[in-house]
N, C-alpha and C positions, 0 to 999 in steps of 0.2 A: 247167704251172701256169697256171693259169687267172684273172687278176685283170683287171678293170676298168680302163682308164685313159679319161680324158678327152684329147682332144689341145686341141689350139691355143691352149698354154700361153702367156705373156708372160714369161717367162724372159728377161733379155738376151741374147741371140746365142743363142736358142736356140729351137727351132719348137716344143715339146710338154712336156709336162711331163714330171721324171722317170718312167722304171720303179720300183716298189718293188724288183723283183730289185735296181738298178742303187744303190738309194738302204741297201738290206741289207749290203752288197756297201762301199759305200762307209765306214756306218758299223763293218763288222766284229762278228764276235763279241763281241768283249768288251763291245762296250757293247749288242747286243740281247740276249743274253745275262744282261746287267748290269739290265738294264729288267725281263727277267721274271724275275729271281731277285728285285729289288724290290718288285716287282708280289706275286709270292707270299710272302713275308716278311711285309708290310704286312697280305695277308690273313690270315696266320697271327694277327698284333698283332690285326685288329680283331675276330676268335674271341676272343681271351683275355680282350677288351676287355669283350664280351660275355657270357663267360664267368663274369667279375669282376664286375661293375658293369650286371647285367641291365637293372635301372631306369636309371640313366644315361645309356644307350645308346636305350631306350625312349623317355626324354624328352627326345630331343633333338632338335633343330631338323634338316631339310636342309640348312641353310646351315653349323651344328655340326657336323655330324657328317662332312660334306666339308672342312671343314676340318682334323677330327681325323687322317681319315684322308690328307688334302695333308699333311702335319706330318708323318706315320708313314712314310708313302712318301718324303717326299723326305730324311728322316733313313737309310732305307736304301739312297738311292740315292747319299746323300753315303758311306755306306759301304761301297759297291761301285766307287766312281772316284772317289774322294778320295787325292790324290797318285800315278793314272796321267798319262804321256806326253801327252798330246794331247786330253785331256780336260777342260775348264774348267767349274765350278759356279761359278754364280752369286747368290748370295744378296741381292737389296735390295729388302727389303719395299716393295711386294708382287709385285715379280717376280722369280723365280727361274728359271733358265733352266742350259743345260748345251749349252756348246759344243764341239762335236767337228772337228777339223783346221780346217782355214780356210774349209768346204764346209757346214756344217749345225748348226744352232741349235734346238736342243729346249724347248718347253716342257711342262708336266705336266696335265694335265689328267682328270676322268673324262667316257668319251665312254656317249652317251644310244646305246638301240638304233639309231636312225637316223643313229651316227657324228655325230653334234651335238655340240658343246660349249657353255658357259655362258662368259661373262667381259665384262665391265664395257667397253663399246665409248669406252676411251681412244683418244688420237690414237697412242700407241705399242701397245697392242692392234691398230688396225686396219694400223698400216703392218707390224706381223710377219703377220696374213691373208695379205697382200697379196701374190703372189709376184713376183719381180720388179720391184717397183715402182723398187729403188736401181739405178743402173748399175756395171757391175762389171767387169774385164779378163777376156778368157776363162781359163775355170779355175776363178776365183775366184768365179763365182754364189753366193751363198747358199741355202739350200734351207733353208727354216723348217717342221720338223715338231714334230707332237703327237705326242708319248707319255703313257700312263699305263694306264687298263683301263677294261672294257666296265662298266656300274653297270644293276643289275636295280633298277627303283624303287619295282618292287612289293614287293621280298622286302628292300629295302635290300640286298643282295649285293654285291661284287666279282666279277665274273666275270675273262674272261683279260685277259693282258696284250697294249696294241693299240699300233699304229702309225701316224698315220696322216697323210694332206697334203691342206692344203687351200689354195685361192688364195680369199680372203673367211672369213670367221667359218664361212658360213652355205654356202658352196659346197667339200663333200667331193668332192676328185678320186680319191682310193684310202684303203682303211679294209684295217690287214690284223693277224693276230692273230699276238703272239710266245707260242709254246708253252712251260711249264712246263722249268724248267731240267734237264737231265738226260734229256729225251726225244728228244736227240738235234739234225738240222738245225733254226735257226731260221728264219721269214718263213716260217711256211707261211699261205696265204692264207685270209682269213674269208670268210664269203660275200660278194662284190663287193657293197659302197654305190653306185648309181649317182647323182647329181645329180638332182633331178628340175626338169623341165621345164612353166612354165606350160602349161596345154590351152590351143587356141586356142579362141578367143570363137565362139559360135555365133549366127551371121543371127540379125536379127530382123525380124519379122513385122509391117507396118504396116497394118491393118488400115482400110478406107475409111469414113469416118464415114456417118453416115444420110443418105442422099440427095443423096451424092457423086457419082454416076453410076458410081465404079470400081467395081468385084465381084470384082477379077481379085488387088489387093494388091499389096503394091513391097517386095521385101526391102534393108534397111538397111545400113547398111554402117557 
């Protein structure tokens, strides 16, 4: 399995960022699982929504209608792990979140083709980006991931159900897709997001004024 990772993570006591295998793994079945049988529920709800209420749905805002659909999903995902073990939902407008063991904190999100997300850069928004920023006894790192699903913005669509980690809003370290429930292993991988990287700057050319005596030119720095 072939997935992308970024290293030279800021993890406390720790040199790289998780593996998604190690981070699948940790959360268990039941709750990736639990995400894409969400993920698909919610898509069935916003067909019927569709279905029903053609016009409605037509005039409805971007910001509307990701809302509707944050409200549908996180209603199925309260009723996929609502009174399991180890599992905690979060509910205080406006964050909602879902803590699993003492190792990983989910929030919901729909991610753009380029694994991008959207969210209002609060000072508790940017300290969950941030990985590692708290200090923590080994063991007990926290590992802040996004869940929810891929969103087509041309078709308005839900695509699949995604996973994904990032250290900053805006810096994805691994983007990976949970398969429809019933198809079997979950975490099989999406095509790797890699980070992208400024180009470096290109010389410039300083060119000798008229009857400078240079002809030859001095590249800039």
């Amino acid at each position: 399995m072939d997935i992308a990772v970024k290293h030279g993570g800021i993890f406390s006591g720790m040199k790289s960022y998780p593996d998604p295998e190690d981070v699948l793994a940790g959360l268990g079945d039941k709750v990736t699982g639990g995400l894409a049988r969400a993920v698909a529920k919610t898509r069935q709800d916003l067909a019927a929504y569709r279905e029903t209420h053609t016009s409605w749905v037509s005039d409805s805002s971007e910001r509307g209608l990701a809302n509707w659909i944050h409200d549908r999903l996180w209603a199925n995902l309260s009723a996929e792990f609502d009174g399991h073990s180890g599992i905690t939902l979060s509910d205080r407008e406006p964050t909602r979140e879902i803590t699993v063991g003492v190792n990983y904190r989910l929030r919901v999100k729909r991610h753009r083709i380029d694994g991008k997300v959207s969210s209002y850069a609060t000072q508790t928004a940017l300290e969950f980006y941030a990985q590692g920023a708290q200090q923590a006894f080994p063991g007990f790192e926290e590992i802040r991931l996004i869940a929810g699903y891929d969103w087509d913005a041309d078709t308005r669509s839900m695509g699949d159900a995604v996973l994904s980690l990032r250290d900053g809003e805006e810096a994805v370290v691994w983007h990976i897709t949970l398969p429809e429930a019933g198809t079997g292993t979950v975490g099989v991988p999406a095509q790797p997001i890699r980070p992208t990287e400024p180009l470096p700057a290109l010389p410039t050319i300083d060119l000798p004024e008229a009857g400078s005596g240079n002809t030859k030119g001095e590249v800039g720095t």
